[in-house]
Each structure stands twice: as structure tokens, then as C-alpha cells.
mmCIF file of the N, C-alpha and C atoms, coordinates in Angstrom:
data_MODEL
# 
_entry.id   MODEL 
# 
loop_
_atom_site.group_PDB 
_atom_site.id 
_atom_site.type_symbol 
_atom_site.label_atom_id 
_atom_site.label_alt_id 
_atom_site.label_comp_id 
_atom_site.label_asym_id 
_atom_site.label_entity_id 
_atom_site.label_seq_id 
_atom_site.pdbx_PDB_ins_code 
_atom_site.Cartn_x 
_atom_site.Cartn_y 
_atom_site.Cartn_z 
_atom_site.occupancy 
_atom_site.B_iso_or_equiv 
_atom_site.pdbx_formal_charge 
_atom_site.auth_seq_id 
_atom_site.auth_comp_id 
_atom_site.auth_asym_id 
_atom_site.auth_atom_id 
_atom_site.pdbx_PDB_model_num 
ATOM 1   N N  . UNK A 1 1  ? 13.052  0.767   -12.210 1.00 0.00 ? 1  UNK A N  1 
ATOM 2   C CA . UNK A 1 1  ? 12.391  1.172   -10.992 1.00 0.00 ? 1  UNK A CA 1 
ATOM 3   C C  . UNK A 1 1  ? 13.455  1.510   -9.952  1.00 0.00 ? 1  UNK A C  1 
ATOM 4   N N  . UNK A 1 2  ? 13.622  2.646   -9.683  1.00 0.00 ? 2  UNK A N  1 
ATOM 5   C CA . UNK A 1 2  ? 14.531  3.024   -8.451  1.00 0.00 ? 2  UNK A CA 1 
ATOM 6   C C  . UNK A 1 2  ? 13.620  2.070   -7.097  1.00 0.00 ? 2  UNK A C  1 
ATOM 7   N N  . UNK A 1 3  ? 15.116  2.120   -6.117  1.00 0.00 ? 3  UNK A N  1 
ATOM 8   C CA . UNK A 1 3  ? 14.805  1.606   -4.862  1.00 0.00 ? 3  UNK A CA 1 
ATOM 9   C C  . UNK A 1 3  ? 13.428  2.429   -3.847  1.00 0.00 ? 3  UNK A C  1 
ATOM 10  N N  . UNK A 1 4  ? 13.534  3.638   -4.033  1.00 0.00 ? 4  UNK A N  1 
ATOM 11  C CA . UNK A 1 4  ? 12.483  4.389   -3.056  1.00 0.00 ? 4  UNK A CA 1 
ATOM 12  C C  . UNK A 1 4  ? 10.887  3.811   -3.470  1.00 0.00 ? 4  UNK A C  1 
ATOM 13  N N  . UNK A 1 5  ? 10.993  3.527   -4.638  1.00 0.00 ? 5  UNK A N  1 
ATOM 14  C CA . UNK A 1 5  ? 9.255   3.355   -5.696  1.00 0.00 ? 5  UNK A CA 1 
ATOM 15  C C  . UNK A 1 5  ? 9.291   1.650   -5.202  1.00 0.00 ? 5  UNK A C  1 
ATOM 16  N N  . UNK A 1 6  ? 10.575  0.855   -4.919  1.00 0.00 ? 6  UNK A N  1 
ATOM 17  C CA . UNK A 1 6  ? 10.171  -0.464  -4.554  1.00 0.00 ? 6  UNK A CA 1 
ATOM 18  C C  . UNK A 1 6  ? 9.640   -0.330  -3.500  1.00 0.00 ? 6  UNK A C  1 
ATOM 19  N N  . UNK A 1 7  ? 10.405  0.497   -2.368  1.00 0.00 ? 7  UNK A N  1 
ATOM 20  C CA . UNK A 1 7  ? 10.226  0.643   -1.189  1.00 0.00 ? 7  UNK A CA 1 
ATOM 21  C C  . UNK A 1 7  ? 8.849   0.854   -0.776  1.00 0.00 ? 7  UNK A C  1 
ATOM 22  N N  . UNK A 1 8  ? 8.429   1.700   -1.381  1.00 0.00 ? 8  UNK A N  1 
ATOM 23  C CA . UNK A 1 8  ? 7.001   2.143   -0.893  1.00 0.00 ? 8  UNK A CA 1 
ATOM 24  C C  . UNK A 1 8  ? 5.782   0.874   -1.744  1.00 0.00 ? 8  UNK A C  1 
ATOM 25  N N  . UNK A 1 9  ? 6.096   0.377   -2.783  1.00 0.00 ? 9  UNK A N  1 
ATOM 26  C CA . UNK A 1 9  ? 5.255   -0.765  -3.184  1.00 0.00 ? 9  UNK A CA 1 
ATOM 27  C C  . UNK A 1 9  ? 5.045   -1.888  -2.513  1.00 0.00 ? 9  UNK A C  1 
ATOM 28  N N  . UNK A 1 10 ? 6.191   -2.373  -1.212  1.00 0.00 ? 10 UNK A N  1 
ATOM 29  C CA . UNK A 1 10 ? 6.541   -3.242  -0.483  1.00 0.00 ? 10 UNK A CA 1 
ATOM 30  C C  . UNK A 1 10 ? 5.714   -2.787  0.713   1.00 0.00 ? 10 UNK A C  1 
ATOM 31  N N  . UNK A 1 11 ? 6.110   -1.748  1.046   1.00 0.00 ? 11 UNK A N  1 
ATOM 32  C CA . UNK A 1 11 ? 5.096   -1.247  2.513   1.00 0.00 ? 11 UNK A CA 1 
ATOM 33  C C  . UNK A 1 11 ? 3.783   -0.964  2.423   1.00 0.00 ? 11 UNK A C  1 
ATOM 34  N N  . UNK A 1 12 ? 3.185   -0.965  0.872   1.00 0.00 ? 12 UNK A N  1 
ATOM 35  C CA . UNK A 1 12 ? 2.171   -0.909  0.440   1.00 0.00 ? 12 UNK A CA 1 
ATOM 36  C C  . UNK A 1 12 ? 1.005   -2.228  0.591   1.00 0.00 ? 12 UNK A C  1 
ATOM 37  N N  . UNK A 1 13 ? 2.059   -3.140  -0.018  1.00 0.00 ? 13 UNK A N  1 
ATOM 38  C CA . UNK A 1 13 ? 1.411   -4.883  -0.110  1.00 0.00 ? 13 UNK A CA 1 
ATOM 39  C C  . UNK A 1 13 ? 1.596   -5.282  1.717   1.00 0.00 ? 13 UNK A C  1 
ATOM 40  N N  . UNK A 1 14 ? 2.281   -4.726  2.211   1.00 0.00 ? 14 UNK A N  1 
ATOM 41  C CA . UNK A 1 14 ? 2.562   -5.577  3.471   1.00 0.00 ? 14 UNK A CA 1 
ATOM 42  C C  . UNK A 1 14 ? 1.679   -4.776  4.540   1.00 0.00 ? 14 UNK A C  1 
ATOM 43  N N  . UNK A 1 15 ? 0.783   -3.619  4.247   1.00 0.00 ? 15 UNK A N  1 
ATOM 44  C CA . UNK A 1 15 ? 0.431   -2.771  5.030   1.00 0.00 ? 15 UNK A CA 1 
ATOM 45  C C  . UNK A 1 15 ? -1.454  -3.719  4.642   1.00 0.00 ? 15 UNK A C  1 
ATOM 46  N N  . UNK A 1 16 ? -1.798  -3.236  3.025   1.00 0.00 ? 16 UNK A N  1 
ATOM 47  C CA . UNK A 1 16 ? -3.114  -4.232  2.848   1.00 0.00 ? 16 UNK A CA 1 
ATOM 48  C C  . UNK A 1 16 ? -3.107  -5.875  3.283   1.00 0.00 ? 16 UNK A C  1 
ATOM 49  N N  . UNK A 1 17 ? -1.959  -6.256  3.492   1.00 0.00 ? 17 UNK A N  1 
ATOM 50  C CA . UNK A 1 17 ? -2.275  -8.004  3.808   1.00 0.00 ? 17 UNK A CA 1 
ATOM 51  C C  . UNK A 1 17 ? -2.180  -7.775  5.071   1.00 0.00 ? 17 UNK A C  1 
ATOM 52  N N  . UNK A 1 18 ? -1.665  -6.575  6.196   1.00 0.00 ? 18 UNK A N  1 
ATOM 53  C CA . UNK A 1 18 ? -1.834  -6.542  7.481   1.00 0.00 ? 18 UNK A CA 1 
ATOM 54  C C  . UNK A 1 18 ? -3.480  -6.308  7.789   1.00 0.00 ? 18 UNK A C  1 
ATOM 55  N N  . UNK A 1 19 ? -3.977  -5.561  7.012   1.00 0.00 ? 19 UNK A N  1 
ATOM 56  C CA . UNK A 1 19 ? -5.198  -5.289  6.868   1.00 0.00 ? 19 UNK A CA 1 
ATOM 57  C C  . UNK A 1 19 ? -6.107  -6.405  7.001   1.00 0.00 ? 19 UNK A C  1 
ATOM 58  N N  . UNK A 1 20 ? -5.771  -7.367  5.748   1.00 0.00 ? 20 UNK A N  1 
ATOM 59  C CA . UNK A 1 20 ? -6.740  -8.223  5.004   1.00 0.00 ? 20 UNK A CA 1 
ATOM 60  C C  . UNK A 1 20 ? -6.962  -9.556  6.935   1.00 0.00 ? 20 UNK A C  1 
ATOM 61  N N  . UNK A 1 21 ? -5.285  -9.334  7.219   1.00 0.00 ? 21 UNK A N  1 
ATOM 62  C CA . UNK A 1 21 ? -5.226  -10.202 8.482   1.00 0.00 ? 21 UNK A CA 1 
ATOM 63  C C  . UNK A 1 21 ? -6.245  -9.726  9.265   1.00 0.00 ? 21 UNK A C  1 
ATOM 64  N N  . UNK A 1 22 ? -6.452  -8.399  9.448   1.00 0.00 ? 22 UNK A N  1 
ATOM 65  C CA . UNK A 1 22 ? -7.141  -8.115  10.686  1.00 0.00 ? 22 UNK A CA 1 
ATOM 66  C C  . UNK A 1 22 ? -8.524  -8.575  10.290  1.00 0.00 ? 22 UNK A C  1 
ATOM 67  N N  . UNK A 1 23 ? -8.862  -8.328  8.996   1.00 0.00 ? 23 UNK A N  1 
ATOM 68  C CA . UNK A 1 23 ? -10.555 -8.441  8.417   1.00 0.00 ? 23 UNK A CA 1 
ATOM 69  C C  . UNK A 1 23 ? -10.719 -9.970  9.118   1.00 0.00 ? 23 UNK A C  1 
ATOM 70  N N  . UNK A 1 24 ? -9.821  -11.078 8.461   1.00 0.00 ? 24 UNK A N  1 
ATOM 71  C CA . UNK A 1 24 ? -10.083 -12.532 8.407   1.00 0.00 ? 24 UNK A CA 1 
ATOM 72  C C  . UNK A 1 24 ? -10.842 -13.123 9.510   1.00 0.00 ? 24 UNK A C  1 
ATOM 73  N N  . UNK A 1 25 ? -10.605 -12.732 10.582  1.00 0.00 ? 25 UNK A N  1 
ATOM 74  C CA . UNK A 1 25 ? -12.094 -13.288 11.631  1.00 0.00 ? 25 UNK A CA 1 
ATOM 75  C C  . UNK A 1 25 ? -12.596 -13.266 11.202  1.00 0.00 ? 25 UNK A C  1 
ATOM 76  N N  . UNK A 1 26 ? -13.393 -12.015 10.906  1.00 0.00 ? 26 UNK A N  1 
ATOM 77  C CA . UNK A 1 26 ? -15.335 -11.325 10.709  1.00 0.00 ? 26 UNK A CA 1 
ATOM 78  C C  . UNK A 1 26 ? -15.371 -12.609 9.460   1.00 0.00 ? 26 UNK A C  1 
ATOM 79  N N  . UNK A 1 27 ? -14.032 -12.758 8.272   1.00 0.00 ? 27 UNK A N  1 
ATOM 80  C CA . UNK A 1 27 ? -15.242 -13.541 6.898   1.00 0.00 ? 27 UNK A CA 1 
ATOM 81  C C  . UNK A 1 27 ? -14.406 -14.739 7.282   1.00 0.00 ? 27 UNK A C  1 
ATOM 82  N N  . UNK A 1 28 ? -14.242 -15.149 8.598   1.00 0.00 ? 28 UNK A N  1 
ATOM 83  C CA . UNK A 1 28 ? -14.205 -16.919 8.516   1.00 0.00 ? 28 UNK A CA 1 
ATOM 84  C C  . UNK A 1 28 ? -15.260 -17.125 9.114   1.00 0.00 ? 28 UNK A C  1 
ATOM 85  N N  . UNK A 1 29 ? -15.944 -16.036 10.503  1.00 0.00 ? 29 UNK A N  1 
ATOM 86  C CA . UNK A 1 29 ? -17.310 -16.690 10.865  1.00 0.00 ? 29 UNK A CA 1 
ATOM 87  C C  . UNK A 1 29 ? -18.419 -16.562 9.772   1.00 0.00 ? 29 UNK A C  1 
ATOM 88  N N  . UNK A 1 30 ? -17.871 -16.205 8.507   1.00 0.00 ? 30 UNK A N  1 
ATOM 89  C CA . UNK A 1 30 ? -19.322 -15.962 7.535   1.00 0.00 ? 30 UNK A CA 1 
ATOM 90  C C  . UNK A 1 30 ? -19.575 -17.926 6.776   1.00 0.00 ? 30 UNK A C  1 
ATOM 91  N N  . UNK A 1 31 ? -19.164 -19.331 7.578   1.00 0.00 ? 31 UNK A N  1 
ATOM 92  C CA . UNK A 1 31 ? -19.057 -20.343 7.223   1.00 0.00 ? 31 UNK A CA 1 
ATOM 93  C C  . UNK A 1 31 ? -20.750 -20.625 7.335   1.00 0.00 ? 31 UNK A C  1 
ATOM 94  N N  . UNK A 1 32 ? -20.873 -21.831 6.276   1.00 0.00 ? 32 UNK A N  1 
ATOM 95  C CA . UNK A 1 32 ? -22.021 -22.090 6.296   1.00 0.00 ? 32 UNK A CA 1 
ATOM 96  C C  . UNK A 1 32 ? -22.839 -23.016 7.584   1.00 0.00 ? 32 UNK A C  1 
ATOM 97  N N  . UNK A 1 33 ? -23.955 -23.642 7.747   1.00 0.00 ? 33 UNK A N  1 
ATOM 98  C CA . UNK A 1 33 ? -24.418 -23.493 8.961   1.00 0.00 ? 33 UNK A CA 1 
ATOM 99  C C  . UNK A 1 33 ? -24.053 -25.642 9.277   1.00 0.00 ? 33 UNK A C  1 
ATOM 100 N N  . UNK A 1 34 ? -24.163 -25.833 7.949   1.00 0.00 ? 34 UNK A N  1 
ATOM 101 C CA . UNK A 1 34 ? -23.829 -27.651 8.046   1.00 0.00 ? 34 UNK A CA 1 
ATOM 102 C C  . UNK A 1 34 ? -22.262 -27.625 8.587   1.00 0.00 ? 34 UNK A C  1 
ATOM 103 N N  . UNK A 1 35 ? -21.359 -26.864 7.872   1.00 0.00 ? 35 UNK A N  1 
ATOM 104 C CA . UNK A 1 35 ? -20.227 -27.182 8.237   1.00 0.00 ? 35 UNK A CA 1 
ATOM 105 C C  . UNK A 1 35 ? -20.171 -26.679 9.669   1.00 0.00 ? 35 UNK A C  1 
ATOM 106 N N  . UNK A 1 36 ? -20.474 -25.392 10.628  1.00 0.00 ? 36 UNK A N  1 
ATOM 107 C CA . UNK A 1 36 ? -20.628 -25.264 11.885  1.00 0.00 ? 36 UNK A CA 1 
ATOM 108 C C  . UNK A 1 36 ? -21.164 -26.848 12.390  1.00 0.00 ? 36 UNK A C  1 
ATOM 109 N N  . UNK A 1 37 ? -22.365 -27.166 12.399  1.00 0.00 ? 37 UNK A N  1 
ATOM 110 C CA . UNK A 1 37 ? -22.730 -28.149 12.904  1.00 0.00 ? 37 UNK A CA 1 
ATOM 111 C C  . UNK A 1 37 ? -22.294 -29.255 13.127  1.00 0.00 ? 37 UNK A C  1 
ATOM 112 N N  . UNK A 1 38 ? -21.458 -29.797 11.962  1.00 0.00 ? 38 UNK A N  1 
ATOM 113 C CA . UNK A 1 38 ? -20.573 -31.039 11.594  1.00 0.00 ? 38 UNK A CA 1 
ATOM 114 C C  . UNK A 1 38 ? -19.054 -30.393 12.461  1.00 0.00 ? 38 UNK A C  1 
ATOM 115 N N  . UNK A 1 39 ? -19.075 -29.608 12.704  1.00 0.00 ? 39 UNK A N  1 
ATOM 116 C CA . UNK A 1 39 ? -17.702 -28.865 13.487  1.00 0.00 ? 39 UNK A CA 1 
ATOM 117 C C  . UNK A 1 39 ? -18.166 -29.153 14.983  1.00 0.00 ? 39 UNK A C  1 
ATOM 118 N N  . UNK A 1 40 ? -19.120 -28.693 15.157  1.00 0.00 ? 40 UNK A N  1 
ATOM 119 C CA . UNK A 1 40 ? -19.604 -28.575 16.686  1.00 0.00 ? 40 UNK A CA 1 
ATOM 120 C C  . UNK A 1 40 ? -19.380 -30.037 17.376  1.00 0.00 ? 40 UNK A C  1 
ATOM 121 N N  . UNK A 1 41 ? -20.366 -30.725 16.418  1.00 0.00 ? 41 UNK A N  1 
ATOM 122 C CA . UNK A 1 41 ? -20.420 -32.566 16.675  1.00 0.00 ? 41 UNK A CA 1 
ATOM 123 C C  . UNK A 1 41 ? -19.224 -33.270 16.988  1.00 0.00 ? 41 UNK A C  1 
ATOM 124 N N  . UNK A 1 42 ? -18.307 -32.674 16.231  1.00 0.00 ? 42 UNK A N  1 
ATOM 125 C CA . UNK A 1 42 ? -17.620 -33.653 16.221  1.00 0.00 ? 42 UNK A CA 1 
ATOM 126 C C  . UNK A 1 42 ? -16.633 -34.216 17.405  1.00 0.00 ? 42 UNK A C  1 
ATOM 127 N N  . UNK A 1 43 ? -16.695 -32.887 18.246  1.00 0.00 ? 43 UNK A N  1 
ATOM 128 C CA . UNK A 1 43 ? -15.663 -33.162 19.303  1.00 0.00 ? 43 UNK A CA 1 
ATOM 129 C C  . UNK A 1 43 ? -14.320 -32.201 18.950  1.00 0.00 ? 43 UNK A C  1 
ATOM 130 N N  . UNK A 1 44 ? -13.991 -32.459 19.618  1.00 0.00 ? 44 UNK A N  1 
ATOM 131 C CA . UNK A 1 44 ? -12.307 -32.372 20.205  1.00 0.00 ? 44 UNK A CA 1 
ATOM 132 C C  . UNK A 1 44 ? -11.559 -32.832 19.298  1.00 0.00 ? 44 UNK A C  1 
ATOM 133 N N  . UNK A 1 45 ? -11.193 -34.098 19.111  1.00 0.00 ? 45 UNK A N  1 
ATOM 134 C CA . UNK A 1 45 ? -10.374 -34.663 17.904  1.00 0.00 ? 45 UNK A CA 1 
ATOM 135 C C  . UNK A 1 45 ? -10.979 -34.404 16.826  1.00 0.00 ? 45 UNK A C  1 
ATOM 136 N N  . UNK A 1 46 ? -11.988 -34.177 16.457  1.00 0.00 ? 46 UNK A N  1 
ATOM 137 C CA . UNK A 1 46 ? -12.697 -34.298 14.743  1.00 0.00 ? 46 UNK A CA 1 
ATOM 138 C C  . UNK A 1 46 ? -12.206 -32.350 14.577  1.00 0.00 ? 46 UNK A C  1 
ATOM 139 N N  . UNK A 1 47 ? -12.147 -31.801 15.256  1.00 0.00 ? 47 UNK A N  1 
ATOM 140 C CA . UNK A 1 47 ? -12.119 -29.953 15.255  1.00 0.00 ? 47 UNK A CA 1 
ATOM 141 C C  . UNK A 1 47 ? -10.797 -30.154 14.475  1.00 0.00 ? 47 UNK A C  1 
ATOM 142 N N  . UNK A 1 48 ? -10.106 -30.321 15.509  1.00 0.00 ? 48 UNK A N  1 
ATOM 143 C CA . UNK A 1 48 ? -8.118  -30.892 15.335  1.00 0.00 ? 48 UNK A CA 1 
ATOM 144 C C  . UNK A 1 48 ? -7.982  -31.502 13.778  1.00 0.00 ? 48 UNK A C  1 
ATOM 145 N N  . UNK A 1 49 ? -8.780  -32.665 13.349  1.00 0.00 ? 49 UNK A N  1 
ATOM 146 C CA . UNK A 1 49 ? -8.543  -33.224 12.267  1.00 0.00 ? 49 UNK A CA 1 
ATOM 147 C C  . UNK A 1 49 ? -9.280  -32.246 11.313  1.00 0.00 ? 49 UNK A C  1 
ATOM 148 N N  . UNK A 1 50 ? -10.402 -31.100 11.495  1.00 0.00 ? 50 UNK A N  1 
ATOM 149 C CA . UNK A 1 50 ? -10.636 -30.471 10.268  1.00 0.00 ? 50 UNK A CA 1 
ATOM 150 C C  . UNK A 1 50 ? -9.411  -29.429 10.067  1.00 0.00 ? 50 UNK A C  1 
ATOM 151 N N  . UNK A 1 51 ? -8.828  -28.808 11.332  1.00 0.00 ? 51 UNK A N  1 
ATOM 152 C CA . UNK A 1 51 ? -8.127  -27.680 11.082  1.00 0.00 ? 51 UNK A CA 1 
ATOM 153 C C  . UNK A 1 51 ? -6.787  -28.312 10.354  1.00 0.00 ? 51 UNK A C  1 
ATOM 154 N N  . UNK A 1 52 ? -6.375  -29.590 10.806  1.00 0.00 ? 52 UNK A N  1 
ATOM 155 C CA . UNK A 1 52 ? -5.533  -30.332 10.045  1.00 0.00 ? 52 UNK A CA 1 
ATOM 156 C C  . UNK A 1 52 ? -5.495  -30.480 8.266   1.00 0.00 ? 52 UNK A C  1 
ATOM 157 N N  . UNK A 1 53 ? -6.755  -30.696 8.462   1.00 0.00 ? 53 UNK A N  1 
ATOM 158 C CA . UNK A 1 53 ? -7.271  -30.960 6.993   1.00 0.00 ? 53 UNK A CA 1 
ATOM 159 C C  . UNK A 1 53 ? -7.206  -29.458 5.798   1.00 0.00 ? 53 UNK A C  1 
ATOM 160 N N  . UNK A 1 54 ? -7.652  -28.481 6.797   1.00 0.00 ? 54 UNK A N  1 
ATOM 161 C CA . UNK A 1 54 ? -7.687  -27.198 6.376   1.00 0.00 ? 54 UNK A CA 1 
ATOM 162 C C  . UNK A 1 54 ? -6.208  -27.097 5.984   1.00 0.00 ? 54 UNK A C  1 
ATOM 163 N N  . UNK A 1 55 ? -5.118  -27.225 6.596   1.00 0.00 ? 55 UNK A N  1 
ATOM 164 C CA . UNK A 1 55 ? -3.987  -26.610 6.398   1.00 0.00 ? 55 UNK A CA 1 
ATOM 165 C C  . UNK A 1 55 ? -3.612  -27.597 4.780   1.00 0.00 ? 55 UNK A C  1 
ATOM 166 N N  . UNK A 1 56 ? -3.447  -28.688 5.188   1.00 0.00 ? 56 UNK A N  1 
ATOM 167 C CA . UNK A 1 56 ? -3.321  -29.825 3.729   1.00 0.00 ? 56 UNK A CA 1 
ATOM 168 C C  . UNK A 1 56 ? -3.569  -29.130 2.515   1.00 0.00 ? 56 UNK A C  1 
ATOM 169 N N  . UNK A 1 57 ? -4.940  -28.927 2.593   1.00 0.00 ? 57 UNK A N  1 
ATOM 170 C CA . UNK A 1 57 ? -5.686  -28.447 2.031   1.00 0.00 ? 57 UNK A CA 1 
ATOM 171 C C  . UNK A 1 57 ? -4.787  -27.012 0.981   1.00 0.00 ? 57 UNK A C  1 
ATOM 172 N N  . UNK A 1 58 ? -5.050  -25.750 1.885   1.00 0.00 ? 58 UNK A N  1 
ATOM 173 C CA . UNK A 1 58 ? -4.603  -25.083 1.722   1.00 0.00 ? 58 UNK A CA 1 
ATOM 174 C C  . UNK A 1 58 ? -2.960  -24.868 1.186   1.00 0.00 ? 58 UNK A C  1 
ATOM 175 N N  . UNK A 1 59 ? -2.574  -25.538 1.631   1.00 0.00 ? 59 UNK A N  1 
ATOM 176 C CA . UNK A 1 59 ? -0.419  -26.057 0.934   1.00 0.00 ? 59 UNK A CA 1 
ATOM 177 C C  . UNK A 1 59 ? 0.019   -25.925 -0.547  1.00 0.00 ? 59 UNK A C  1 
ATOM 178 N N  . UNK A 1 60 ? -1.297  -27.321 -0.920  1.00 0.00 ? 60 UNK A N  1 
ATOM 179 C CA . UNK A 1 60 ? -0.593  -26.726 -2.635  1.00 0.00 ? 60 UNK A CA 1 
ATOM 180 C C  . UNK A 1 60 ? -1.531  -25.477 -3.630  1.00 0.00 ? 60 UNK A C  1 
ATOM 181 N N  . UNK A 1 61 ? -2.582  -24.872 -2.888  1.00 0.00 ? 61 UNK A N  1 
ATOM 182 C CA . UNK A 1 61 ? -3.271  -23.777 -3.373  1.00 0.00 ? 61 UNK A CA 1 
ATOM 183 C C  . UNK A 1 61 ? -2.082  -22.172 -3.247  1.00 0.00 ? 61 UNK A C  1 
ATOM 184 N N  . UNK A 1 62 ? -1.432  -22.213 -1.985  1.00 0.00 ? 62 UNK A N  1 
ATOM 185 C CA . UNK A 1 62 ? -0.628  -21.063 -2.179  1.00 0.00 ? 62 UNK A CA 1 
ATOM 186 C C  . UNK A 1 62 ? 0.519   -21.316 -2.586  1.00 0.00 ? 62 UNK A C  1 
ATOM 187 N N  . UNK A 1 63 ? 0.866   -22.713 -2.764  1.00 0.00 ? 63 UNK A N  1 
ATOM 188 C CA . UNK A 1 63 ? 2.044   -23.256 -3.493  1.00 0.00 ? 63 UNK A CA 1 
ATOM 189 C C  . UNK A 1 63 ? 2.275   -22.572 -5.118  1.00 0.00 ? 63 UNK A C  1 
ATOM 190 N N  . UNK A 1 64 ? 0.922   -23.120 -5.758  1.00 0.00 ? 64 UNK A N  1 
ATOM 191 C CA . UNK A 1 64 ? 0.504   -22.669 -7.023  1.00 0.00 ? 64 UNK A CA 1 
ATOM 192 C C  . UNK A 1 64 ? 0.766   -21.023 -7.193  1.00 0.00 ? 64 UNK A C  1 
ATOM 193 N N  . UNK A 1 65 ? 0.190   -20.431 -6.369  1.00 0.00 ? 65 UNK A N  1 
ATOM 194 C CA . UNK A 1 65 ? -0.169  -19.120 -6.413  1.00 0.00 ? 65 UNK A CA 1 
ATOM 195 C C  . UNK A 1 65 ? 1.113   -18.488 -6.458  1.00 0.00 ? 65 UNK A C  1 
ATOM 196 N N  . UNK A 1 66 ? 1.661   -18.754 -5.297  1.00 0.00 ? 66 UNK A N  1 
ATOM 197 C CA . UNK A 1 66 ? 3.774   -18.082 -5.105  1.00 0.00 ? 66 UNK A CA 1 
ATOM 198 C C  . UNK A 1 66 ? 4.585   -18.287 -6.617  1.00 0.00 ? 66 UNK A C  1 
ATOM 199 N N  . UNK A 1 67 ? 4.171   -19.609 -6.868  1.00 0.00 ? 67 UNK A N  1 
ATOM 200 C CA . UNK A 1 67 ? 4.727   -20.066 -8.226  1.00 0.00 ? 67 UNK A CA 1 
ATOM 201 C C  . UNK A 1 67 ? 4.424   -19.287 -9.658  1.00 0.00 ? 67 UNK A C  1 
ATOM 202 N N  . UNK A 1 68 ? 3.447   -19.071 -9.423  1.00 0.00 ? 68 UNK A N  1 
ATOM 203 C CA . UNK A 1 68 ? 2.734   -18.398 -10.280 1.00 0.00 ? 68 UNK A CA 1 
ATOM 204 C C  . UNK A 1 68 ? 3.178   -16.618 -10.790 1.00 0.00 ? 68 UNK A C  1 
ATOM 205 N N  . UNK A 1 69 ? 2.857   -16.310 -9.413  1.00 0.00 ? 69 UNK A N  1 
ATOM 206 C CA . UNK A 1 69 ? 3.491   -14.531 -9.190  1.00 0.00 ? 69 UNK A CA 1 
ATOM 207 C C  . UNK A 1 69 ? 4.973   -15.332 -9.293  1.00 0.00 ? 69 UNK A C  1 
ATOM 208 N N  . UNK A 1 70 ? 5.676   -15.868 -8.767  1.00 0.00 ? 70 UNK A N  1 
ATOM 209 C CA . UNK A 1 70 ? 7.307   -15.855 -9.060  1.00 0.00 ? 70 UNK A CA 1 
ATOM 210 C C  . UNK A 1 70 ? 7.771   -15.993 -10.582 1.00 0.00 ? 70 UNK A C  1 
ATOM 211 N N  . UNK A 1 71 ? 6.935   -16.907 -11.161 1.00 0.00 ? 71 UNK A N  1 
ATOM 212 C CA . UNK A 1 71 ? 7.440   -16.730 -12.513 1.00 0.00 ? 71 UNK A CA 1 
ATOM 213 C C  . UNK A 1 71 ? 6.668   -15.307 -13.109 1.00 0.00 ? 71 UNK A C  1 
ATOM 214 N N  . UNK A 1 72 ? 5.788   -14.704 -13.084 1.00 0.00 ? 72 UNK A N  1 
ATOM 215 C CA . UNK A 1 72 ? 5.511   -13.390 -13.641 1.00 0.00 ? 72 UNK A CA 1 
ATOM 216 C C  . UNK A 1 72 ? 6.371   -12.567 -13.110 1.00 0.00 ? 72 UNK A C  1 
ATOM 217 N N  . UNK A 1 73 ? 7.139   -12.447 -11.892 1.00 0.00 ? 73 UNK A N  1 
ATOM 218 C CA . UNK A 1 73 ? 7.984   -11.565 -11.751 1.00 0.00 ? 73 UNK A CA 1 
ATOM 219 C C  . UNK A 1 73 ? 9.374   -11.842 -12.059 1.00 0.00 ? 73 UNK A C  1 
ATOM 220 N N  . UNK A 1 74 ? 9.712   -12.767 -12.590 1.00 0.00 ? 74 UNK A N  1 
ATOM 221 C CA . UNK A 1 74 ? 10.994  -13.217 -13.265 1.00 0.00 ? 74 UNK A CA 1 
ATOM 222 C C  . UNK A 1 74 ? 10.874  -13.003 -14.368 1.00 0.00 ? 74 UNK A C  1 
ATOM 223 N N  . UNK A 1 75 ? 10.254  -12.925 -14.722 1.00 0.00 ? 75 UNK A N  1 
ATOM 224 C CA . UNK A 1 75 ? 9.927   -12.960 -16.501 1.00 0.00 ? 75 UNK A CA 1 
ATOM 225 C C  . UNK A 1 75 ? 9.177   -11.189 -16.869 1.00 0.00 ? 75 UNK A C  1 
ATOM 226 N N  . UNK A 1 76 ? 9.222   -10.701 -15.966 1.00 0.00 ? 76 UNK A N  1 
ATOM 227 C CA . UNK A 1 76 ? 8.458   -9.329  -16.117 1.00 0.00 ? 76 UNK A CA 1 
ATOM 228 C C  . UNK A 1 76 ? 9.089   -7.940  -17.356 1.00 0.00 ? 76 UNK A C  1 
ATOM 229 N N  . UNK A 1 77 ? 10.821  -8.247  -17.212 1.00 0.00 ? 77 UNK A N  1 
ATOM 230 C CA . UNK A 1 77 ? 10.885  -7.635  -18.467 1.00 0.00 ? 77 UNK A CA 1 
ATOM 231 C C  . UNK A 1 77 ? 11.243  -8.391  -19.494 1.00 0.00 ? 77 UNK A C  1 
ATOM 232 N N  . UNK A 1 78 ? 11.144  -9.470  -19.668 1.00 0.00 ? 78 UNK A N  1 
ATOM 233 C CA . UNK A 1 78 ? 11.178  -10.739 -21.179 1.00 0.00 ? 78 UNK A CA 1 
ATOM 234 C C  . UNK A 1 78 ? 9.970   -9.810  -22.659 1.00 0.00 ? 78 UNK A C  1 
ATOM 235 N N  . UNK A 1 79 ? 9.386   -9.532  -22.019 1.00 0.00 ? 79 UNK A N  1 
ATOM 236 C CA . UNK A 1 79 ? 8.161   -8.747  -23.346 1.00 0.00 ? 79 UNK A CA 1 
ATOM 237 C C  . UNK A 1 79 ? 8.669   -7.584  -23.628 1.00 0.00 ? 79 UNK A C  1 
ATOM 238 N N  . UNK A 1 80 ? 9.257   -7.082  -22.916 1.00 0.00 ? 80 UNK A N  1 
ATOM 239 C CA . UNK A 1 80 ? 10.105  -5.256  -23.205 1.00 0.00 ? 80 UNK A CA 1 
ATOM 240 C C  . UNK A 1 80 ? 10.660  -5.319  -24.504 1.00 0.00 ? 80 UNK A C  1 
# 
């Protein structure tokens, strides 16, 4: 793969995840109506401790995922 064909595959992925950023409002308010409610209730500190929880949460899911694409792209010409 010449450099120009990386180049443009890179501005490609970084142009749709700029995208996907802008979408992410509209489908985080698409949450269901218990978890709003249990959000609303809870206050001030309970909001703080879900968004807390959210991030936890979320850590070893894109952990996996990076890991995942990193070894497929290390290993990408091993089958050639």
C-alpha cells in the first residue's frame, strides 16, 4: 500500500467517526424511559455516580475492541 492510499483511508475513518460524533446526541436521547426516570430521581450525586459508572463500564469494552483491531492489523499480512 503506498503512502497516498493510507493517507486517504485515515482521513476517511477520521472524517466518519467525526460524523458518528456529531450523530451521538440524537441516539443517546433514544434511552429507555425507567433508566431516564431512575436518572432524574436520583439527584445530583446519583447522575455523577451513573456517568461514573458509564465510563467503568465502557474501559474494558474498547479495551477489547483496540486489542482486537491491533492484533488483526499486525498480523494482516501473516496469511499472504
Amino acid at each position: 500500500m503506498n503512502n497516498s492510499l493510507t493517507v486517504r483511508i485515515a482521513a476517511l475513518i477520521f472524517g466518519l467517526a467525526g460524523l458518528i460524533t456529531l450523530i451521538a446526541p440524537h441516539a443517546a436521547a433514544q434511552g429507555c424511559a425507567m433508566c431516564y426516570q431512575n436518572a432524574s430521581a436520583a439527584g445530583a450525586q446519583g447522575r455523577e455516580a451513573l456517568r461514573h459508572g458509564i465510563l467503568v463500564l465502557l474501559l474494558p469494552t474498547v479495551t477489547l475492541f483496540l486489542g482486537i483491531f491491533g492484533l488483526i492489523y499486525r498480523r494482516r499480512n501473516v496469511a499472504r
